[in-house]
PAMARMI-858943 format. One line per 4 residues: number of its first residue (from 0); their letters; for each residue x, y, z of N, C-alpha, C, O. Coordinates in Angstrom, 3 decimals, always signed. Example, Ala and Ser with C-alpha at 12.3 -4.5 7.8 and 13.67 -1.06 7.14 Angstrom:
BEGIN
0	as	+13.190:-5.690:+7.800:+12.300:-4.500:+7.800:+13.200:-3.300:+7.800:+14.236:-3.319:+8.465; +12.850:-2.250:+7.080:+13.670:-1.060:+7.140:+12.900:+0.030:+7.870:+13.409:+1.138:+8.039
end
This chain:
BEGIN
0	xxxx	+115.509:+107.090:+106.583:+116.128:+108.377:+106.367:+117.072:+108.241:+105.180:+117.919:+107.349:+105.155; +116.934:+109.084:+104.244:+117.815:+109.017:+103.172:+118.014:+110.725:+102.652:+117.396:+111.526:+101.952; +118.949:+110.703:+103.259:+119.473:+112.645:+103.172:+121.189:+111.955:+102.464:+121.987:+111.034:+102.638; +120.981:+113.076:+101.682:+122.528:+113.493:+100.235:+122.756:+114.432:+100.447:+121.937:+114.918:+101.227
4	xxxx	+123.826:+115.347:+100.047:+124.332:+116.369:+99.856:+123.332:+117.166:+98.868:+122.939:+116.740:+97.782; +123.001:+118.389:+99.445:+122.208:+119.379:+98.440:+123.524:+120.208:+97.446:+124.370:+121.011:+97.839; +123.317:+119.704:+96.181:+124.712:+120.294:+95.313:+123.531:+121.332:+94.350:+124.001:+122.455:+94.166; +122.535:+121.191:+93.913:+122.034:+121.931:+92.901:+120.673:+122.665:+93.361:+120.143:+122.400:+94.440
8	xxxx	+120.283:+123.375:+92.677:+118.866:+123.866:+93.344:+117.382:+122.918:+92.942:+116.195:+123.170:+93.150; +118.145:+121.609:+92.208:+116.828:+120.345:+92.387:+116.826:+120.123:+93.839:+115.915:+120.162:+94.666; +118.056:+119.886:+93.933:+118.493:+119.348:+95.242:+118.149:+119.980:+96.909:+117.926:+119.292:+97.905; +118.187:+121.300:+96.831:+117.945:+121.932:+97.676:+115.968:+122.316:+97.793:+115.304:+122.404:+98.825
12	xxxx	+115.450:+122.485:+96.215:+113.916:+122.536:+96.377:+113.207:+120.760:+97.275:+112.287:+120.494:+98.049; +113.912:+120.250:+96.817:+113.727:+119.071:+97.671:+114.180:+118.853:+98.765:+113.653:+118.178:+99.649; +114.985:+119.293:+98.790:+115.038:+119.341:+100.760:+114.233:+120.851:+101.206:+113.997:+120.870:+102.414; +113.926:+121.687:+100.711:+112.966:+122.387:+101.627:+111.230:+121.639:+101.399:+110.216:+121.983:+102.006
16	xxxx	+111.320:+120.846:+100.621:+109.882:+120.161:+100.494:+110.269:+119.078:+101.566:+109.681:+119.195:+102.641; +110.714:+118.562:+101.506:+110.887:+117.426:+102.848:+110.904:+117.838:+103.918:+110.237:+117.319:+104.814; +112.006:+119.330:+104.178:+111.846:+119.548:+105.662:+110.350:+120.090:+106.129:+109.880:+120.018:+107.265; +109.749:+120.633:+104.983:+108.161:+121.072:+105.514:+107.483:+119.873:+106.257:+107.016:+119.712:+107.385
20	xxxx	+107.594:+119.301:+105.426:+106.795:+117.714:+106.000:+107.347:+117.239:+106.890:+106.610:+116.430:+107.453; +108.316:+117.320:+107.342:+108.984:+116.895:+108.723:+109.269:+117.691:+110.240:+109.843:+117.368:+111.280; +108.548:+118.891:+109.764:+109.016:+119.910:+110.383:+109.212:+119.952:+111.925:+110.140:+120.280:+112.664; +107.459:+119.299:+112.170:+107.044:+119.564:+113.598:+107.366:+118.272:+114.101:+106.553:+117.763:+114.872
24	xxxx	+108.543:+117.560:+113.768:+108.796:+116.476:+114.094:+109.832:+116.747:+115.633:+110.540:+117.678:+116.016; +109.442:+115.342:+116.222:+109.589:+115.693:+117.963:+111.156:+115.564:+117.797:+111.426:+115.070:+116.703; +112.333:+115.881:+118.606:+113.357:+115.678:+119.163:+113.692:+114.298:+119.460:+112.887:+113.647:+120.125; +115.099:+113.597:+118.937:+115.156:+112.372:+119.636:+115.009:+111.295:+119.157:+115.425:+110.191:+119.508
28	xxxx	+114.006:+111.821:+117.795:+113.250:+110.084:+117.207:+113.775:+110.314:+115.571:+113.901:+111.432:+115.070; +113.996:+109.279:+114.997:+114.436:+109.317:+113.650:+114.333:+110.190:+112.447:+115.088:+110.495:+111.524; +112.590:+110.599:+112.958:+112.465:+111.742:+111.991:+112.811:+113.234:+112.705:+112.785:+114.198:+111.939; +113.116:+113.471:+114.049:+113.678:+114.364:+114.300:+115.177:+114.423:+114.201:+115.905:+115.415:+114.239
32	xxxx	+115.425:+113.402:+114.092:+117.469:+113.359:+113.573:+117.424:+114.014:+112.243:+118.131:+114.961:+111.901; +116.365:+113.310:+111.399:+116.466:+113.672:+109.927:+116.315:+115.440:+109.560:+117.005:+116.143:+108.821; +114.824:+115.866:+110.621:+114.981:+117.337:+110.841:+116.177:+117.847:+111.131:+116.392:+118.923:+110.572; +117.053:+117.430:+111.834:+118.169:+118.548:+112.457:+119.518:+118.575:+111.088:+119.931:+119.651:+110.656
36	xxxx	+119.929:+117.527:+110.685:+120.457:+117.214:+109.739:+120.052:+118.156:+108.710:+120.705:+119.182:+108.521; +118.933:+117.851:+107.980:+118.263:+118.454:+106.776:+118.746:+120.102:+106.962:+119.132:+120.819:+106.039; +118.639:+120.435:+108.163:+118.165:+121.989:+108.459:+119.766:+122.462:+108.422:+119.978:+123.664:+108.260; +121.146:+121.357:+108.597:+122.414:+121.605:+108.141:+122.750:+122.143:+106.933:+123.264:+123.214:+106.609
40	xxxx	+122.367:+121.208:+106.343:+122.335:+120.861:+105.310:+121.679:+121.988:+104.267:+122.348:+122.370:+103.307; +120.620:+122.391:+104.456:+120.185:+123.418:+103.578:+120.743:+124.869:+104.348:+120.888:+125.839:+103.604; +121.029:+125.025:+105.677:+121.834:+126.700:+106.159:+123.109:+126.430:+105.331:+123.509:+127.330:+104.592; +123.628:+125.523:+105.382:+124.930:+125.627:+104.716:+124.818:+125.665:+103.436:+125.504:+126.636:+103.118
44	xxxx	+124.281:+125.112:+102.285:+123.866:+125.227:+100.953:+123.173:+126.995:+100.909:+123.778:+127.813:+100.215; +122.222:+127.328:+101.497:+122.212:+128.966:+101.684:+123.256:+129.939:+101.995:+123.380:+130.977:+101.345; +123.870:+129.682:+102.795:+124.990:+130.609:+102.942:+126.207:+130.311:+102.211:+127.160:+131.060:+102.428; +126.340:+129.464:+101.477:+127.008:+129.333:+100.066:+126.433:+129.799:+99.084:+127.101:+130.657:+98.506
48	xxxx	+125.196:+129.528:+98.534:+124.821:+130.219:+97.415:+124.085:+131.337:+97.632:+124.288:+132.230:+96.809; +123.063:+131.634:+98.733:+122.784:+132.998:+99.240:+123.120:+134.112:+99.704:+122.270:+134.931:+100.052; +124.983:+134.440:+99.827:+125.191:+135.295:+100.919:+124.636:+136.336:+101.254:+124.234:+137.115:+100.390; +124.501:+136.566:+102.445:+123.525:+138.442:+102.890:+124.788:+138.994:+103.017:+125.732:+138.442:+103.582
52	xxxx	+124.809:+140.197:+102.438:+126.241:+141.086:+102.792:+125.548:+141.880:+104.104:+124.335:+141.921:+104.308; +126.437:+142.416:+104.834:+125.751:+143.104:+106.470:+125.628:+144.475:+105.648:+126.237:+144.946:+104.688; +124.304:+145.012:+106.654:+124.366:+146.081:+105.932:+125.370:+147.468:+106.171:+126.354:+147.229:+106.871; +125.260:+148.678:+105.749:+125.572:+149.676:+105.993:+125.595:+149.999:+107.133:+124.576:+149.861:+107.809
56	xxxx	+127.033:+150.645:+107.811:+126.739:+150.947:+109.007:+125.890:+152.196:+109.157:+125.313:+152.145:+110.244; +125.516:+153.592:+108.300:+125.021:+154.279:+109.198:+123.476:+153.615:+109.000:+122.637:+153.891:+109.858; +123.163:+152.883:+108.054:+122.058:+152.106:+107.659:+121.566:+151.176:+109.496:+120.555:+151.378:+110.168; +122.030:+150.791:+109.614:+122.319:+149.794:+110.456:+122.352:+150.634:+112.171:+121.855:+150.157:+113.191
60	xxxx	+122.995:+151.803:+112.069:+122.516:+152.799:+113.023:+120.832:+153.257:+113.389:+120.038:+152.986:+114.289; +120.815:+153.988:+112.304:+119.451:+154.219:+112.000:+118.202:+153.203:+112.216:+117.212:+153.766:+112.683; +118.097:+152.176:+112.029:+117.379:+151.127:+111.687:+117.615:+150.688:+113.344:+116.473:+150.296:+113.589; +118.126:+150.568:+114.202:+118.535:+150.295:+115.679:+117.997:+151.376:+116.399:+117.346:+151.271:+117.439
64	xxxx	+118.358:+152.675:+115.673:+117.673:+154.130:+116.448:+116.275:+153.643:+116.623:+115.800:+153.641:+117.758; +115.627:+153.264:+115.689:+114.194:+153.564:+115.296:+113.791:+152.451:+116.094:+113.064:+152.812:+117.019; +114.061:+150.940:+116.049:+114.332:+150.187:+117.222:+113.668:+150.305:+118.713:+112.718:+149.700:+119.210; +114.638:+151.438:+119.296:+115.012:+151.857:+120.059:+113.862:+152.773:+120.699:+113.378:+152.730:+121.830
68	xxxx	+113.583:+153.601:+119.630:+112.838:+154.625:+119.854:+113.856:+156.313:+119.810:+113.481:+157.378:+120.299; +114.815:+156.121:+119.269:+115.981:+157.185:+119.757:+115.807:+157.790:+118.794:+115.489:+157.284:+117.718; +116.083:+159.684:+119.120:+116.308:+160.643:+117.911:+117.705:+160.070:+117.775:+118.280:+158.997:+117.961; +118.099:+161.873:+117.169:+119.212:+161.934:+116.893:+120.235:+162.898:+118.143:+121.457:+163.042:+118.163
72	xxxx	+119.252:+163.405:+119.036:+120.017:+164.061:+120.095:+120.207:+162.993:+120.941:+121.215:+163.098:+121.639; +119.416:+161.796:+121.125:+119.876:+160.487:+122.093:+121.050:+160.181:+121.444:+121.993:+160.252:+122.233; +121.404:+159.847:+120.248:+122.744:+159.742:+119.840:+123.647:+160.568:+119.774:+124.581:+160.282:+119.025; +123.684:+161.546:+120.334:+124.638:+162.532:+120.763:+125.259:+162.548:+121.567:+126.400:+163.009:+121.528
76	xxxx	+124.644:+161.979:+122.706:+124.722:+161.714:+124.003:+125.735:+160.453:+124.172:+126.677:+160.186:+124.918; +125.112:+159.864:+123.181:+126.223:+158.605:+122.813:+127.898:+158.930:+122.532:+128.878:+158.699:+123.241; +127.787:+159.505:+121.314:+128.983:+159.603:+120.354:+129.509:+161.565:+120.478:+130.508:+161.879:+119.832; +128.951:+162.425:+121.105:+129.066:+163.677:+121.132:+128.204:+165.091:+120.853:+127.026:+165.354:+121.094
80	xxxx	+129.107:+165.769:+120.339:+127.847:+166.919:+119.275:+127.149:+166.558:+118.955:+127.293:+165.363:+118.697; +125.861:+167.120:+118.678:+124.665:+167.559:+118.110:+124.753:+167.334:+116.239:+124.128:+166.792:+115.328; +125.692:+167.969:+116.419:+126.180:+168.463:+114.822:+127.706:+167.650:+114.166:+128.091:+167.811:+113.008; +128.327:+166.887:+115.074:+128.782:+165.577:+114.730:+127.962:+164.219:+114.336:+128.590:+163.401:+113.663
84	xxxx	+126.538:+163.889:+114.716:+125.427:+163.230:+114.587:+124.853:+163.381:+113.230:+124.327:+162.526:+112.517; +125.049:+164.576:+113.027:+123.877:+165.247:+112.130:+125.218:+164.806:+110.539:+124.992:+164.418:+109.393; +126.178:+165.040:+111.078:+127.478:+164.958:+109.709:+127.776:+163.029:+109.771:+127.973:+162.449:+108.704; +127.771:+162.454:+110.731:+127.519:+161.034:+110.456:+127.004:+160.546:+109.688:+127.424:+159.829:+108.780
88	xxxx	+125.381:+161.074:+110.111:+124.061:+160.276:+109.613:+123.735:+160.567:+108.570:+122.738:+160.075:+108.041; +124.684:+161.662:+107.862:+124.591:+162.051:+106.219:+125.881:+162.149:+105.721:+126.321:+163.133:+105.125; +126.697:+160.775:+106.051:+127.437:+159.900:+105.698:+128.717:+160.907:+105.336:+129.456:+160.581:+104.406; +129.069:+162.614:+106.371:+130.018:+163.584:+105.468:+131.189:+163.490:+106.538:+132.210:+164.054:+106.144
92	xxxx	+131.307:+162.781:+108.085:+131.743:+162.564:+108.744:+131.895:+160.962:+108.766:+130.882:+160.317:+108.496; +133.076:+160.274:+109.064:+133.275:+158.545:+109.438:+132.984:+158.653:+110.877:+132.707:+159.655:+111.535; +133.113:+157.281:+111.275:+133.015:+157.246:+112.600:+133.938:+156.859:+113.436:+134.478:+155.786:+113.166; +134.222:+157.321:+114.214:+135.965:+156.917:+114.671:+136.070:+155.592:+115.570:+135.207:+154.807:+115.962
96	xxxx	+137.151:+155.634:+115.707:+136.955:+153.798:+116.761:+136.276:+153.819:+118.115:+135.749:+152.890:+118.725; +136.476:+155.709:+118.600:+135.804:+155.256:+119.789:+134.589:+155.774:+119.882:+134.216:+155.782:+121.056; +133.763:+156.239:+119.092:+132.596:+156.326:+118.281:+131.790:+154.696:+118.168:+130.759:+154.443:+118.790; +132.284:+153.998:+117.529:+132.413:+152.738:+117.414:+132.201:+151.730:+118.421:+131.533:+150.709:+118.258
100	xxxx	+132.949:+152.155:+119.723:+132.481:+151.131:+120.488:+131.836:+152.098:+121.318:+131.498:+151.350:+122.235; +131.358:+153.411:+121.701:+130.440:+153.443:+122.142:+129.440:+153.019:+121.689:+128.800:+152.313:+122.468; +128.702:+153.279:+119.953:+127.943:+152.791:+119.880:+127.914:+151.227:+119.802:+126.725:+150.907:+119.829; +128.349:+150.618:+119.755:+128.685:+149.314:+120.291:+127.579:+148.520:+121.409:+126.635:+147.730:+121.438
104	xxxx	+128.429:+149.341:+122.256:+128.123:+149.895:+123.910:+126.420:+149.815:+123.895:+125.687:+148.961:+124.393; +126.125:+150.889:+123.222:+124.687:+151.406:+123.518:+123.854:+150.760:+122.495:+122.935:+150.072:+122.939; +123.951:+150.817:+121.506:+123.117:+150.209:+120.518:+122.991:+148.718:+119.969:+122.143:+148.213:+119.234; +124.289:+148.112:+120.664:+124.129:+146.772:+120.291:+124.238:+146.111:+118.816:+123.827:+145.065:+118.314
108	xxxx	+125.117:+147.412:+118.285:+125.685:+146.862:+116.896:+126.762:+147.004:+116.623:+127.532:+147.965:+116.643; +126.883:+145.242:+116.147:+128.106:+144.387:+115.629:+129.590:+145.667:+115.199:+129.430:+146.771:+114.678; +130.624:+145.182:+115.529:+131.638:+146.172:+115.387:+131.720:+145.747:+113.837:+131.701:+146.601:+112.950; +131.799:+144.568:+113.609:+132.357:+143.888:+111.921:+131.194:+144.570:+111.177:+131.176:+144.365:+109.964
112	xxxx	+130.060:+145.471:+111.771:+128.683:+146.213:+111.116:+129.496:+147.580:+110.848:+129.571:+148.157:+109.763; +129.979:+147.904:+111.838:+130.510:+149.627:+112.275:+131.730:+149.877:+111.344:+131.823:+150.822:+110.562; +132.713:+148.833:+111.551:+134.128:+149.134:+110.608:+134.139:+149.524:+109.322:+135.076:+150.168:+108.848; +132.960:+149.118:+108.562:+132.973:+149.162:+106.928:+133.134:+150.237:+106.821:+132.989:+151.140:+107.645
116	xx	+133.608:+150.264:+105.288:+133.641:+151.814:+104.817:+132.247:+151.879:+104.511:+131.401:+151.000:+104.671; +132.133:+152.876:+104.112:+130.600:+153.669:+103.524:+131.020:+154.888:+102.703:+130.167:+155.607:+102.185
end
């Protein structure tokens, strides 16, 4: 086993070529140490040089609705009016805190998703 620090993107194309080849390696045995390591090693080199920003919350609503299977009158039911829904989801209304954790509540999205501005 000979694993370095991934500092450059030589560095990192080579460790995703190694971890391929090691991939289906069993638990326990040397080349599965080297798998678990490697797979450190390059999430952390990704989420340093890759960050995903979270998306939009009413983005992030929507995309959970559909999910779900939910209109927009199931989310009413959630958060209120008909026509509070309708001023959300075309971003002319915010969403208040307790808006927020209902949908929380029901939809199963992240509050640090919900807080952003938009």
């Amino acid at each position: 086993m000979n694993i370095k620090p991934i500092r450059n993107e030589k560095d990192y194309q080579m460790a995703l070529a190694r971890l391929e080849v090691i991939f289906d390696a069993k638990k326990g045995t040397d080349t599965g140490d080297e798998l678990e390591i490697l797979a450190i090693l390059i999430d952390t080199y990704e989420n340093e040089h890759f960050p995903i920003d979270m998306p939009d919350p009413i983005e992030a609503i929507k995309f959970r609705m559909e999910q779900m299977g939910m209109k927009q009158k199931d989310l009413a039911e959630v958060v209120g009016f008909k026509s509070r829904v309708s001023e959300i989801m075309n971003k002319k209304r915010k969403l208040s805190l307790d808006m927020i954790r209902k949908i929380n509540q029901t939809l199963h999205i992240p509050t640090e998703v919900l807080i952003q501005n938009y």
